[in-house]
ZAMIPA-616523 format. One line per 5 residues: their letters; for each residue x, y, z of N, C-alpha, C. Coordinates in Angstrom, 3 decimals, padded with zeros to 6 digits. Example, Ala and Ser with C-alpha at 12.3 -4.5 7.8 and 13.67 -1.06 7.14 Angstrom:
! residues 2
AS	013.190/-005.690/007.800/012.300/-004.500/007.800/013.200/-003.300/007.800; 012.850/-002.250/007.080/013.670/-001.060/007.140/012.900/000.030/007.870
***
This chain:
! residues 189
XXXXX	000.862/-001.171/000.000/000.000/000.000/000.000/000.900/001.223/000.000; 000.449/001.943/-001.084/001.586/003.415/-001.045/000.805/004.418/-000.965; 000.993/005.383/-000.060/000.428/006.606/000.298/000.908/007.947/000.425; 000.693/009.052/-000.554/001.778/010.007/-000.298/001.112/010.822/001.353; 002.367/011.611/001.722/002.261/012.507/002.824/001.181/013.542/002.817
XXXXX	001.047/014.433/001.671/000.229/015.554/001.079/-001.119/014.689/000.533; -001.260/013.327/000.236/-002.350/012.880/-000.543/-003.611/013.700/000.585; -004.695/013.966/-000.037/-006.209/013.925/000.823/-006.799/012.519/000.721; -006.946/011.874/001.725/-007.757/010.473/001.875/-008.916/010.950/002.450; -010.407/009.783/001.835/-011.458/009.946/002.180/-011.401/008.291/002.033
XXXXX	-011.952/007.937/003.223/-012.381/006.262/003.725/-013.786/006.168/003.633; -014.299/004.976/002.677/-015.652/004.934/002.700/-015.501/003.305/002.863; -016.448/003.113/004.047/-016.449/002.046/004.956/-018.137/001.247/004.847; -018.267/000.265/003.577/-019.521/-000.326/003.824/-019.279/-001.145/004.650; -020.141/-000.646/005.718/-020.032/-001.179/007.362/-020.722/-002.984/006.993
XXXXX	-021.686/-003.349/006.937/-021.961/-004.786/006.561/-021.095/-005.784/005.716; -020.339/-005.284/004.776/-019.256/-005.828/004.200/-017.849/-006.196/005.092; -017.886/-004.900/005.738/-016.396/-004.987/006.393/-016.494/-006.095/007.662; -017.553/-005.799/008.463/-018.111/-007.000/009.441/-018.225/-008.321/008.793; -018.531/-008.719/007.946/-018.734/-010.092/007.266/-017.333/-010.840/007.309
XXXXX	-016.671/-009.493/006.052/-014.882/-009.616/006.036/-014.396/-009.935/007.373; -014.313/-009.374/008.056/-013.435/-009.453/009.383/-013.762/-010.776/010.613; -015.145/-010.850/009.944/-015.585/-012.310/010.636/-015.541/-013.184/010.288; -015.151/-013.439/009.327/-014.530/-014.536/008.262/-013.627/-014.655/009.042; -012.604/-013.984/008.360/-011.296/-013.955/008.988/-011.122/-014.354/010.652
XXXXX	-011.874/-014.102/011.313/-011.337/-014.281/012.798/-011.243/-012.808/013.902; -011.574/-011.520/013.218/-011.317/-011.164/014.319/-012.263/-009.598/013.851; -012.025/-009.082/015.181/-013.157/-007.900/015.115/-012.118/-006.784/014.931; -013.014/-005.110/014.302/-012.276/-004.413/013.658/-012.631/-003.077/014.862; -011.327/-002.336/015.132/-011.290/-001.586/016.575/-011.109/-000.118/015.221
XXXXX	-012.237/000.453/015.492/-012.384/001.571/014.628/-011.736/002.721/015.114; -011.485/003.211/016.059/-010.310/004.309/016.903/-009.224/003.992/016.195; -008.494/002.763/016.250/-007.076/002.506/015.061/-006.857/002.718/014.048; -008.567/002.220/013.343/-008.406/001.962/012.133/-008.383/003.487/011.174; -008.902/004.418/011.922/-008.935/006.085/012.206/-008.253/006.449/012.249
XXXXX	-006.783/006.202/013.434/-005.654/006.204/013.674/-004.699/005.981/012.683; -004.633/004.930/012.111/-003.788/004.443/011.346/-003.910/005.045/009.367; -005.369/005.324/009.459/-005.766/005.749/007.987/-004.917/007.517/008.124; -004.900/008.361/009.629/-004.569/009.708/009.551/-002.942/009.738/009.520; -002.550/008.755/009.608/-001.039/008.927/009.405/-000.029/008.620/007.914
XXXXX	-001.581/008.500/007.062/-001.053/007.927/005.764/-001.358/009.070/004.752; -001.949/010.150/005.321/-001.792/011.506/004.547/-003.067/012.171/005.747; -003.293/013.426/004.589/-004.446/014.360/005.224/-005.786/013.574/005.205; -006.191/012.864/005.993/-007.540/012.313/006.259/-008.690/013.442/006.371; -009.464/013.380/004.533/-010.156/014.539/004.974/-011.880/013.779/005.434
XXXXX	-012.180/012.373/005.152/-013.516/012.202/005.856/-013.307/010.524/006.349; -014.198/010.313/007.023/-014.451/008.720/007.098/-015.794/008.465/007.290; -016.216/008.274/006.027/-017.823/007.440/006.054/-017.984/006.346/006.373; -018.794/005.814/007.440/-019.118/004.269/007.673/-020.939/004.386/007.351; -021.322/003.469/006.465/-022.392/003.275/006.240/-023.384/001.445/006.388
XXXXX	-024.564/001.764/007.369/-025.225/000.774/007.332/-026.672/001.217/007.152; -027.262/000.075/007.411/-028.618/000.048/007.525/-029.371/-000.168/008.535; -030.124/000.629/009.516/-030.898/-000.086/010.818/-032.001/-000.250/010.660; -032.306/-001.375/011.731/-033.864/-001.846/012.018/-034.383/-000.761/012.964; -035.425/-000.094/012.073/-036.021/001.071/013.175/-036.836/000.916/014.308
XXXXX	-037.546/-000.380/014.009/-038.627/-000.167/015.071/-038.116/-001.396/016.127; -037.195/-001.920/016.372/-036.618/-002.869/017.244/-036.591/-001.932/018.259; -036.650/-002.572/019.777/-035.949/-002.039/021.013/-034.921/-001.348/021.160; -034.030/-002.755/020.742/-032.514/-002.752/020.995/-031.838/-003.338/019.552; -030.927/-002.345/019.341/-030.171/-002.787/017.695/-028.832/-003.006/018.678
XXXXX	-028.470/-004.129/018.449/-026.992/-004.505/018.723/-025.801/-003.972/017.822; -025.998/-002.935/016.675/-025.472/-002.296/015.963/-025.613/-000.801/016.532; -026.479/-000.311/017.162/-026.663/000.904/017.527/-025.602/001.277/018.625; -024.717/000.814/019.855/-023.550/001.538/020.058/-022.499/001.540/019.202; -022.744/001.358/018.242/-021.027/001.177/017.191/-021.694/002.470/017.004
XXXXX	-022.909/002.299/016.354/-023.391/003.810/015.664/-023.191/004.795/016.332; -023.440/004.992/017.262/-023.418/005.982/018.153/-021.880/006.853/018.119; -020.982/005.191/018.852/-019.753/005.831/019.118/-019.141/006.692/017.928; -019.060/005.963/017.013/-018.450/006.353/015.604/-018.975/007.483/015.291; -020.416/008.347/015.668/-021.023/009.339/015.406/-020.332/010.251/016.326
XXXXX	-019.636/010.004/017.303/-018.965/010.958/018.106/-017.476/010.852/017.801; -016.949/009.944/017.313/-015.660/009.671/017.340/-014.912/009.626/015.848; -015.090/010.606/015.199/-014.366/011.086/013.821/-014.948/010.349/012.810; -016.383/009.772/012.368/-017.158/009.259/011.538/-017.811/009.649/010.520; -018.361/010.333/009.658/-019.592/010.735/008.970/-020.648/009.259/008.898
XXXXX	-021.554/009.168/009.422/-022.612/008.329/009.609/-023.318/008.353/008.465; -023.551/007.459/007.906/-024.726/007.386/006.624/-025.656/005.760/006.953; -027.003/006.837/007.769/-027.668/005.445/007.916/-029.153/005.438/006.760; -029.849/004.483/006.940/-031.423/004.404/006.771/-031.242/003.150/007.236; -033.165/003.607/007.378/-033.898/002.469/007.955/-034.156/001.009/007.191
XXXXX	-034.010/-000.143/007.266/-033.718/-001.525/006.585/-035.567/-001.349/005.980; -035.641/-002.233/004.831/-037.593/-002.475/004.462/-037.365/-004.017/004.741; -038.597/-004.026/005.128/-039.131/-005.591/005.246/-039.992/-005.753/004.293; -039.997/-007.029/003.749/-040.445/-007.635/002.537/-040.842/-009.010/003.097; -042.064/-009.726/001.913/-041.871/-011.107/001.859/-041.426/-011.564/000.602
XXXXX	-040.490/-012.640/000.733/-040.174/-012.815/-000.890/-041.127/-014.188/-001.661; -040.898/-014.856/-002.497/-041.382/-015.462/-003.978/-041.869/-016.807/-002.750; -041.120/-017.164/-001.909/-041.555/-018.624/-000.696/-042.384/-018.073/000.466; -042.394/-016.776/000.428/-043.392/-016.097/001.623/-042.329/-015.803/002.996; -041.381/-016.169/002.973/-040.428/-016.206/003.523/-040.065/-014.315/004.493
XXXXX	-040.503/-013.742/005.810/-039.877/-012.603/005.705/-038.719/-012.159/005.397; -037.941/-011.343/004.959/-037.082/-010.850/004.416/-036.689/-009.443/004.956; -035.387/-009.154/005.248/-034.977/-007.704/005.993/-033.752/-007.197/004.647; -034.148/-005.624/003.829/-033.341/-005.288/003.027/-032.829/-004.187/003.643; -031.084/-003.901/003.339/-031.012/-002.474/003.601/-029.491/-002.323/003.079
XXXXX	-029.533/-002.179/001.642/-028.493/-001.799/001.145/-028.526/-000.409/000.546; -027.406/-000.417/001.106/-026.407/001.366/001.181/-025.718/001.677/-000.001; -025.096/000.895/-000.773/-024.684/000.901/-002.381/-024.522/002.469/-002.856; -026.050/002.734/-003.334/-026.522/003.989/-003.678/-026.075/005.481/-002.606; -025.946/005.172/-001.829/-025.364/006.285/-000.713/-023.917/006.170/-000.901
XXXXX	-023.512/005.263/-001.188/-021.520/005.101/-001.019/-021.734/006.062/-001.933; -021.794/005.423/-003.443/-021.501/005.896/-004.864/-021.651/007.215/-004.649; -022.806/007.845/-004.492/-023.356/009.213/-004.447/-021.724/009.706/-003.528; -022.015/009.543/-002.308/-020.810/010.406/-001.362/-019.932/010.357/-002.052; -019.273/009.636/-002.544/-017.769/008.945/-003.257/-017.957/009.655/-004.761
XXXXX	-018.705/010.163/-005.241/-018.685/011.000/-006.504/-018.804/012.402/-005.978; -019.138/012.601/-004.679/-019.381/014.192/-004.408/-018.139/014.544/-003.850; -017.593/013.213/-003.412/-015.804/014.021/-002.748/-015.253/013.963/-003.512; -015.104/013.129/-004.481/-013.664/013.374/-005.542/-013.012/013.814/-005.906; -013.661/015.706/-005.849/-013.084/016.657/-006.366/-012.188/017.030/-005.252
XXXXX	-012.561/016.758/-003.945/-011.651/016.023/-002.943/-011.110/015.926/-002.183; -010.243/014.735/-003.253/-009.630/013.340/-002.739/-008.416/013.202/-003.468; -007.124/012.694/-003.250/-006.650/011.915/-004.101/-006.504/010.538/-003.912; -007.221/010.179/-002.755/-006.845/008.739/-002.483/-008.325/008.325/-001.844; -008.645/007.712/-002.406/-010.272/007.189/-001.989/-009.656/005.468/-001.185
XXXXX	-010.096/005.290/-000.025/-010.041/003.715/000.028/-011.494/003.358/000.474; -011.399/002.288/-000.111/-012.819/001.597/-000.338/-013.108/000.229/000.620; -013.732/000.125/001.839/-013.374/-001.038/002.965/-015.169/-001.858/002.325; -015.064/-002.554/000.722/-016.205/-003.457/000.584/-015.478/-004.165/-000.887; -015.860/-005.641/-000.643/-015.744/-006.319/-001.681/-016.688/-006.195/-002.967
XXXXX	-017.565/-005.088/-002.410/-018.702/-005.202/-003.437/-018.770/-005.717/-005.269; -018.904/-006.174/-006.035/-018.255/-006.087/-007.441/-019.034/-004.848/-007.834; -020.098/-004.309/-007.209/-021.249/-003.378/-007.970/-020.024/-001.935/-008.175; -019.011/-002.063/-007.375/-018.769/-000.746/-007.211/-017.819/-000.644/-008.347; -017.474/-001.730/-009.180/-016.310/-001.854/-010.118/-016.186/-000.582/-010.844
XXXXX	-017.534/-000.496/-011.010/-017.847/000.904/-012.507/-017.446/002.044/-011.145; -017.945/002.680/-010.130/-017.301/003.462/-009.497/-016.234/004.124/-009.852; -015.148/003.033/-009.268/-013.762/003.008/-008.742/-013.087/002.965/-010.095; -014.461/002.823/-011.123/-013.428/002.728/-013.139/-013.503/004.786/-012.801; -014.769/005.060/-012.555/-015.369/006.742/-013.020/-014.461/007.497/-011.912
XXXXX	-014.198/007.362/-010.543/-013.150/008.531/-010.235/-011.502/008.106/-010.635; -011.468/006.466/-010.863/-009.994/006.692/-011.155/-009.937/007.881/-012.773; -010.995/008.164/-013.315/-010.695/009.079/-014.640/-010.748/010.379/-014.042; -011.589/010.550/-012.869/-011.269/011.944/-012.263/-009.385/012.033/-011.717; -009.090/011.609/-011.785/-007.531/011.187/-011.222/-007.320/010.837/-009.724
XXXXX	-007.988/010.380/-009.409/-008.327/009.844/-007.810/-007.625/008.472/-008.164; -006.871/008.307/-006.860/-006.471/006.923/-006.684/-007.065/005.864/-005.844; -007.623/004.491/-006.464/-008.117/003.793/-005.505/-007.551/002.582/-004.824; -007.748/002.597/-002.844/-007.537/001.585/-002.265/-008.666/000.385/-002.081; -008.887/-000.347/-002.509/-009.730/-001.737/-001.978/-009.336/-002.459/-000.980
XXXXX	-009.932/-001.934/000.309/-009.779/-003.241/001.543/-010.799/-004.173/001.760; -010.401/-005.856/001.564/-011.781/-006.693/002.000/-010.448/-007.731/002.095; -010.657/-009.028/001.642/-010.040/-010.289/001.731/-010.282/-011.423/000.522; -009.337/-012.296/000.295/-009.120/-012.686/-000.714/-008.620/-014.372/000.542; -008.392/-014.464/001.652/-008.307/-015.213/002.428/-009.296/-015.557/003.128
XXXXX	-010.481/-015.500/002.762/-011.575/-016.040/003.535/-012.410/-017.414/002.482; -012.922/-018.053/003.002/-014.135/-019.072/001.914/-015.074/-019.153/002.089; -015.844/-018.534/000.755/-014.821/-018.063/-000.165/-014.538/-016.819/-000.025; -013.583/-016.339/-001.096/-013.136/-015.193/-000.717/-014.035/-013.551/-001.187; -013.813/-012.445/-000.113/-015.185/-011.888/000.404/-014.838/-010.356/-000.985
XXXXX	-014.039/-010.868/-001.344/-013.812/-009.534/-002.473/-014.075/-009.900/-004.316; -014.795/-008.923/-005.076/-015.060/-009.650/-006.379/-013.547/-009.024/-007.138; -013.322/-009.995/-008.157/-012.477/-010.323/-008.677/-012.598/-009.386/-009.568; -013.735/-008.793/-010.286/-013.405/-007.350/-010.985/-013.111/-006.196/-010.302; -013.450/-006.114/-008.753/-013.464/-005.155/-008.149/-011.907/-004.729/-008.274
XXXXX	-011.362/-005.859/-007.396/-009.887/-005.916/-007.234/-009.053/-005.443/-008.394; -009.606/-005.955/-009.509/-009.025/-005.412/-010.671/-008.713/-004.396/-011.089; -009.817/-004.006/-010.516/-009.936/-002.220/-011.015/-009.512/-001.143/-010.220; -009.339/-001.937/-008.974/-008.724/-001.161/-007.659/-007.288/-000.474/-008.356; -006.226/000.621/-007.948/-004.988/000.580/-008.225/-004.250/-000.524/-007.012
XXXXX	-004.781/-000.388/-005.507/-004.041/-001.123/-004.782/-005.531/-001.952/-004.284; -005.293/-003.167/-003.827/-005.687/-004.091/-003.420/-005.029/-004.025/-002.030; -005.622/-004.228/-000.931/-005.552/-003.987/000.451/-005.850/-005.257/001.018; -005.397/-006.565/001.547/-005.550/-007.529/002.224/-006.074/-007.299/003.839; -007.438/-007.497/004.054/-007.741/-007.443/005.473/-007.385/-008.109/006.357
XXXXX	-006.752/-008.901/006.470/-005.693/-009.756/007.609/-004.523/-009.309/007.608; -003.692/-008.817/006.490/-002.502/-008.173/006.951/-002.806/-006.445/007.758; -004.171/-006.225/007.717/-004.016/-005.190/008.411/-004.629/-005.382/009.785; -004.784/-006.899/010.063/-005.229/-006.909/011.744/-004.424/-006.879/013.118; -003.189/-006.790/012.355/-002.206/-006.571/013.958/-002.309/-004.780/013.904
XXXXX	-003.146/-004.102/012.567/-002.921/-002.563/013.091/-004.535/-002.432/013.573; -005.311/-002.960/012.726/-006.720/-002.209/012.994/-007.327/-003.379/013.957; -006.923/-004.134/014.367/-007.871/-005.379/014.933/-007.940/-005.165/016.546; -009.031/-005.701/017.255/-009.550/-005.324/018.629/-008.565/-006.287/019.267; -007.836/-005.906/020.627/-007.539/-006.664/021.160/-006.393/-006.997/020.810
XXXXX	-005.316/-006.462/019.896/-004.247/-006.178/019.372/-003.210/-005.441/020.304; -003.628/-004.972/021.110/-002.798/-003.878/021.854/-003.827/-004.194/023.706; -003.074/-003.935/025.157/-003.499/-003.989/025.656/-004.786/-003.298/026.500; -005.213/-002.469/025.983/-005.943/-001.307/026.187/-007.350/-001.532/025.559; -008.679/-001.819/026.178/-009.564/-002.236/025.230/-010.767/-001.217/025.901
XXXXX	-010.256/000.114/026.004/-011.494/001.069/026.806/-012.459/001.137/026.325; -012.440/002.107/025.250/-014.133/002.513/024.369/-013.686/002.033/023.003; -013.684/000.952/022.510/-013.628/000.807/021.223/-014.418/-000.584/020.944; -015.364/-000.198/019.916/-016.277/-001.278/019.924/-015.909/-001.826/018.331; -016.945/-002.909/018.209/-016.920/-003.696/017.120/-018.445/-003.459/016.380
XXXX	-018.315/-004.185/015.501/-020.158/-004.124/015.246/-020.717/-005.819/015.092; -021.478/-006.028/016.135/-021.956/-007.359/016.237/-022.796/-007.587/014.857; -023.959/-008.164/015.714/-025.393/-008.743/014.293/-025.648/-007.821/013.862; -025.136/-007.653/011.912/-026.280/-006.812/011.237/-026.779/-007.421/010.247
***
């Protein structure tokens, strides 16, 4: 991973992707570090983490990540999940964010020079084709070590750097360091 000093980085974090990724793998992702570690690789000018919540639940076991991260150097991009029944009658919970990345991630470009992207998504391929022509450089973090593996194979392609999420768990991973005060994970989403 190469990063200039002067670059502007903007981190856009599909929060359900990156949880999947990291639970594959084995271990949970300590977002204070991962904050930490993204501001020392140039001028960190945003960090979007985006999910989807269940509105009318009690208790969202995703809602203190939300929270913290809303206080702790985040831009939050939520909505509320739809419930559906599908084609077997089966209930069904939707709440993809896709459309919110893209949008944010075309409104910073002008910027950015270094966009990193924490989702295997393949949808985003065309993305990460349209600002690399703005001259933005792109990072892809997900995994290529999980089964199967949690990143699409055009995505990666199109990435300039490809970012392995296990080589970055002795920096961003919980429980890495002895100190485990306020830094959460994101359980069930």
């Amino acid at each position: 991973m190469h990063f200039y000093d002067s670059e502007r980085i903007g981190l856009f974090i599909d929060g359900s992707n990156l949880y999947a990724a990291a639970k594959a793998l084995g271990f949970d992702i300590d977002y204070k570090r991962l904050l930490e570690h993204f501001a020392t690789k140039g001028r960190l000018i945003r960090a979007f983490y985006y999910t989807a919540l269940i509105e009318d639940q009690e208790y969202s076991p995703i809602r203190p990540l939300v929270d913290w991260l809303d206080y702790n150097g985040y831009t939050m991009v939520t909505k509320p999940t739809k419930e559906f029944t599908d084609a077997t009658g089966r209930r069904k919970i939707k709440g993809n964010m896709d459309i919110e990345l893209a949008i944010d991630v075309m409104e910073m470009a002008p910027h950015l020079d270094h966009v990193v992207l924490f989702s295997g998504d393949g949808d985003f391929r065309r993305l990460v084709e349209a600002i690399q022509r703005k001259g933005v450089r792109v990072t892809v973090v997900s995994t290529v070590r999980s089964q199967p593996p949690m990143v699409a194979d055009e995505l990666r392609r199109q990435a300039d750097t490809f970012l392995e999420l296990l080589d970055l768990e002795q920096v961003i991973g919980r429980g890495q360091q002895h100190h485990r005060d306020d830094r959460y994970h994101e359980d069930d989403e």
